[in-house]
C-alpha positions as CSV (number, residue, x, y, z in Angstrom):
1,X,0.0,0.0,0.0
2,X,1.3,3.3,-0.5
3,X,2.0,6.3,1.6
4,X,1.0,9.7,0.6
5,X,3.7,11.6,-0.4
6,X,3.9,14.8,2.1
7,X,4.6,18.3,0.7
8,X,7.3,19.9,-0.1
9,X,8.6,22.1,3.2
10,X,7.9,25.8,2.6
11,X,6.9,28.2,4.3
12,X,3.0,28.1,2.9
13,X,3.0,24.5,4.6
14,X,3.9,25.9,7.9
15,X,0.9,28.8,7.1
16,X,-1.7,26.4,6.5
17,X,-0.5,23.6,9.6
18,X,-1.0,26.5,12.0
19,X,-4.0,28.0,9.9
20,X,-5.7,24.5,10.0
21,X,-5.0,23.9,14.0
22,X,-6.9,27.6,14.5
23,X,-9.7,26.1,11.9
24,X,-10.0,23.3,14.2
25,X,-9.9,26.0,17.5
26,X,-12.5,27.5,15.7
27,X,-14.5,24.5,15.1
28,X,-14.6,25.2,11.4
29,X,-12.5,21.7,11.2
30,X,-14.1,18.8,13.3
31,X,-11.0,17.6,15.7
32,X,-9.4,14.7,14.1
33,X,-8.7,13.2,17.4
34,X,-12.6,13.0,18.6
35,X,-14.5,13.9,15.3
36,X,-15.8,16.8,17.3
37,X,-16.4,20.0,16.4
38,X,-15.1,22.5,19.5
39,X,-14.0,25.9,19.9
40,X,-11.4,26.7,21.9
41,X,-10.5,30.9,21.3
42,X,-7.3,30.8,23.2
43,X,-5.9,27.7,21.3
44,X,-7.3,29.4,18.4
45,X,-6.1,32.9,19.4
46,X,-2.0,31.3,19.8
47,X,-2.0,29.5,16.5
48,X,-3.4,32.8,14.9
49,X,-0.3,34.6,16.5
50,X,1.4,32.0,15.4
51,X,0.9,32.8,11.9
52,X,1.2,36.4,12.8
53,X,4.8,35.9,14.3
54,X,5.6,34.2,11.2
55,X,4.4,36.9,8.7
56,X,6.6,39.5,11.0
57,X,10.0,37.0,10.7
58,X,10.0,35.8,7.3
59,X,8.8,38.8,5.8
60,X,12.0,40.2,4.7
61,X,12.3,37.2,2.7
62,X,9.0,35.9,1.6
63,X,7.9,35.7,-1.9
64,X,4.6,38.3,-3.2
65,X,2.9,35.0,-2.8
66,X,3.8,33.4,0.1
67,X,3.4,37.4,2.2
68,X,0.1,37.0,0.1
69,X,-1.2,33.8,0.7
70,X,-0.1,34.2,4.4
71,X,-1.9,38.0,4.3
72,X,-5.1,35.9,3.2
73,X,-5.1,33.3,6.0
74,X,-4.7,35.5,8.4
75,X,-7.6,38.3,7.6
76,X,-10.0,34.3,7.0
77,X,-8.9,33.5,10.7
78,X,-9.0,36.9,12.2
79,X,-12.5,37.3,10.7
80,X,-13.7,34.0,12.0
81,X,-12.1,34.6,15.6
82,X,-14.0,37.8,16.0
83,X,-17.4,36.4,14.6
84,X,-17.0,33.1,17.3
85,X,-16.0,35.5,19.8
86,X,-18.5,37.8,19.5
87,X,-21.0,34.8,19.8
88,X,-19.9,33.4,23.2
């Protein structure tokens, strides 16, 4: 049987991990652990800053795309955080 092949590293991989743990924070993702959706803002909140910390250290060296694609995932998860916050 064969394994899927993972990704290249970039620095868009490391984006989207952190961007799909706050998805999962969020409860947009059900948790693959317990097939559960959950929200969880501070878990959600620290892989969000995650992303942001990144953006801030790699900037001086990211491609237009990557400081694009990285722009984009965090307005998505910033959007998302302040609609599930303002609904607890």
């Amino acid at each position: 049987m064969n394994q899927p092949v993972p990704p290249d590293p970039s620095l868009r991989v490391i984006v989207s991990t952190f961007a799909t743990q706050a998805a999962v924070a969020l409860g947009q993702i059900a948790n693959p652990a317990t097939n559960q959706t959950e929200i969880d803002l501070g878990r959600a909140k620290f892989n969000i800053d995650l992303v942001q910390v990144l953006k801030e250290k790699t900037a001086a060296n990211a491609t237009e795309e990557e400081s694009k694609y990285t722009d984009d995932c965090l307005y998505q998860l910033r959007m998302l955080f302040i609609d599930k916050s303002a609904k607890k």
